[in-house]
C-alpha positions in Angstrom: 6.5 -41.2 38.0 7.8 -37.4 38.5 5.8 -34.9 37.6 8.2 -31.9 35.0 5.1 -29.5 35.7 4.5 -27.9 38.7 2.9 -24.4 39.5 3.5 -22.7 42.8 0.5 -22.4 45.3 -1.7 -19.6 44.2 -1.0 -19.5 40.4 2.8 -18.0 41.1 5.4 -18.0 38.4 5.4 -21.0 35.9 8.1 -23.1 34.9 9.0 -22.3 31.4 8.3 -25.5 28.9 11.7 -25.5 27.5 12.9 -26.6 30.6 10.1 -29.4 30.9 10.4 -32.7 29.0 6.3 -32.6 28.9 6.4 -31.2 25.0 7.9 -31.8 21.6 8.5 -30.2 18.8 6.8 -32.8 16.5 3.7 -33.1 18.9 0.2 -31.8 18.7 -1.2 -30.1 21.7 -4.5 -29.4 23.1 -4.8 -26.4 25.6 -8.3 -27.3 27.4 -9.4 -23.9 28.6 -6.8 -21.4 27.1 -8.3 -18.6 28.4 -6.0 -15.7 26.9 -3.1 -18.3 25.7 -1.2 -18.0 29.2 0.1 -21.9 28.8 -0.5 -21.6 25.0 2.2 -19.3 24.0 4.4 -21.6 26.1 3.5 -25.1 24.0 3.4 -22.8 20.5 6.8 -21.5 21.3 7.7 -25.0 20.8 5.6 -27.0 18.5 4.2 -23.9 16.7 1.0 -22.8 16.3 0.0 -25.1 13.6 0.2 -27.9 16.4 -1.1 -25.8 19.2 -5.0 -26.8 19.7 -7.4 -24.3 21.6 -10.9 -24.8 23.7 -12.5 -21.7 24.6 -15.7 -20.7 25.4 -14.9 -16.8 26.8 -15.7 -14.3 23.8 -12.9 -11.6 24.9 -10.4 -14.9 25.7 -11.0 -16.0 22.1 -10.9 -12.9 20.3 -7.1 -12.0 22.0 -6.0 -15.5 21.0 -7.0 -14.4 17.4 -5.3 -11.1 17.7 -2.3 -14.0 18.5 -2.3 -15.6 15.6 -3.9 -18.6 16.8 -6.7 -20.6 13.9 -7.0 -23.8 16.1 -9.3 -22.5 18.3 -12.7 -24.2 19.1 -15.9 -22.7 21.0 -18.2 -25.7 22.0 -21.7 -25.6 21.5 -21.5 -29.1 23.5 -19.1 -31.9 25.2 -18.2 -32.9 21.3 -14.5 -32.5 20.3 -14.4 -31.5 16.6 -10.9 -34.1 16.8 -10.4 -37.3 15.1 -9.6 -40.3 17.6 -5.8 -40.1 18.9 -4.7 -37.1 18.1 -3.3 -35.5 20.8 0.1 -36.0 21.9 -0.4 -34.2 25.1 -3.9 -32.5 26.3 -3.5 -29.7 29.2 -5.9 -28.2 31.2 -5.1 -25.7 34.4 -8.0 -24.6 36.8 -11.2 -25.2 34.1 -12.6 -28.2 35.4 -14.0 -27.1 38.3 -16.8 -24.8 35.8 -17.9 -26.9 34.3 -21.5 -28.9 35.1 -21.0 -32.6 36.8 -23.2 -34.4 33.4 -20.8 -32.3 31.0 -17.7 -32.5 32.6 -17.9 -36.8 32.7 -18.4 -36.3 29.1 -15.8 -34.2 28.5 -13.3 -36.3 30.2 -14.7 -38.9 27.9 -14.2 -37.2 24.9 -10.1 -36.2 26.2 -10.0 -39.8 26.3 -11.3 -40.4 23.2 -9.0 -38.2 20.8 -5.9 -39.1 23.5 -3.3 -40.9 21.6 -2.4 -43.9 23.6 0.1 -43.9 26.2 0.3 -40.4 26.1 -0.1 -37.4 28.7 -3.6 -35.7 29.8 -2.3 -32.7 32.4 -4.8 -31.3 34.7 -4.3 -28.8 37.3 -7.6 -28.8 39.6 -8.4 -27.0 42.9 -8.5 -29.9 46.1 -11.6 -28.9 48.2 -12.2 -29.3 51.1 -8.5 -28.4 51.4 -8.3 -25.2 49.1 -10.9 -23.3 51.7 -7.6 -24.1 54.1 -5.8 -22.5 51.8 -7.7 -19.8 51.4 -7.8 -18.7 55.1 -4.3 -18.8 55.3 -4.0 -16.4 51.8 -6.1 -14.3 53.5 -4.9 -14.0 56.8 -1.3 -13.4 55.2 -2.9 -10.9 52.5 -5.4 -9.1 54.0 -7.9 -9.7 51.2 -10.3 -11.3 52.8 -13.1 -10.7 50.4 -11.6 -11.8 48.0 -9.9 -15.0 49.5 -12.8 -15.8 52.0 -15.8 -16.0 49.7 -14.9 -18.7 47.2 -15.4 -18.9 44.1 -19.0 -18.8 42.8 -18.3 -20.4 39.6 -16.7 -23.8 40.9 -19.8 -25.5 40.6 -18.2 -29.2 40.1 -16.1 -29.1 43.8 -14.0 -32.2 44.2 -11.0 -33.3 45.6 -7.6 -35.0 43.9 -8.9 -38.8 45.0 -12.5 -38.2 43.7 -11.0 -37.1 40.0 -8.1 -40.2 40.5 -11.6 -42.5 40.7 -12.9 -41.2 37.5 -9.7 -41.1 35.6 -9.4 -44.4 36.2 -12.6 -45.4 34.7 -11.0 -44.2 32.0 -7.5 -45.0 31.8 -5.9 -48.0 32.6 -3.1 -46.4 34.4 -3.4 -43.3 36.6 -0.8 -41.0 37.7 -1.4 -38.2 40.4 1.0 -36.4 42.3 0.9 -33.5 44.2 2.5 -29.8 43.9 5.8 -29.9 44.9 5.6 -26.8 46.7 4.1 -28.8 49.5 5.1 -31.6 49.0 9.5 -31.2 48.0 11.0 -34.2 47.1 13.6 -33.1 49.0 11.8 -33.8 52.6 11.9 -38.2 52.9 9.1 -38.6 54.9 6.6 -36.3 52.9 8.2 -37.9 49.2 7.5 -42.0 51.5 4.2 -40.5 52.2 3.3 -38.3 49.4 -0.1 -39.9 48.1 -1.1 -40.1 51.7 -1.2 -36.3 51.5 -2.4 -35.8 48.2 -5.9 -34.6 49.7 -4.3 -31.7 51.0 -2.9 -30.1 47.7 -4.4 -27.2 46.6 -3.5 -28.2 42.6 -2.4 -31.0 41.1 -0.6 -31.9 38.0 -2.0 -35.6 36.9 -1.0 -37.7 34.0 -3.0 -40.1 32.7 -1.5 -42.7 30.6 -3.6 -45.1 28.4 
């Protein structure tokens, strides 16, 4: 399966979802992690905000979503989504994962399963440890920020890497599909696209669907 969502290396310039078969009009989307609507304004734009769903736990994130327009935010108090089962035609989450506890995050995947309609699309974009400190170096080698770059990220507190989070999917889901970015890995290049899942390890995101 091809992946119609790819970010660049580093967070770069996203691909606008018009252009994307991942969302329509008619479905209801979940944004796992808004943060200040980056990736919600995009799915709003085209199922509206009625259908657009938020999780957010940042005070300041959930107030500018407000100031949006957005009503379909939630603020847990625990792993518990206020959803009925199947609801979602597509839930999305980008770089949120990795914050969250080990015990909470199992039951959150749990509970993304749960109010998942069948067959269709959970999206996850994760950072691949150990290969994301590789990353790092390089950033800051080419940058000059080494600070920044070279101390990671206190806040990642569940570090895994793409085959770990394939395993647990799959307890899940009875069919699992993870591919790399495509900024490493270019479709383009035959031997990388024969070989692709033998490098998935090395991808510093990756955009997964799971389909039930």
């Amino acid at each position: 399966m091809s992946i119609p969502w790819t970010e660049p290396l580093g967070g770069g310039t996203i691909r606008k979802v018009k252009q994307l078969s991942l969302v329509v009009a008619d479905n209801k989307v979940l944004d796992f992690g808004a943060g200040f609507g980056r990736y919600s304004d995009l799915f709003s734009n085209i199922v509206g905000q009625d259908n657009t769903y938020l999780v957010e736990v940042d005070s300041d994130s959930i107030l500018e979503l407000r100031e949006k327009g957005y009503k379909n935010i939630y603020e847990p108090e625990s792993a518990v989504l206020p959803y009925e089962d199947d609801y979602f035609d597509v839930i999305f989450s980008s770089n949120v994962l990795e914050h969250i506890s080990r015990p909470e995050y199992f039951e959150y995947l749990k509970e993304i399963h749960r109010v998942l309609k069948p067959g269709k699309r959970f999206v996850v974009g994760i950072p691949s440890y150990p290969f994301k400190r590789v990353f790092d170096i390089s950033k800051a080698i080419q940058t000059g920020m080494y600070k920044y770059y070279l101390l990671d990220d206190p806040t990642h507190i569940n570090k895994m890497n793409i085959i770990t989070f394939e395993k647990h999917l799959s307890k899940l889901y009875d069919t699992v599909c993870i591919e790399p970015t495509k900024v490493l890995f270019e479709d383009s290049i035959p031997y990388i696209k024969k070989n692709r899942m033998r490098f998935r390890f090395m991808a510093d995101k990756v955009m997964g669907y799971c389909i039930k």
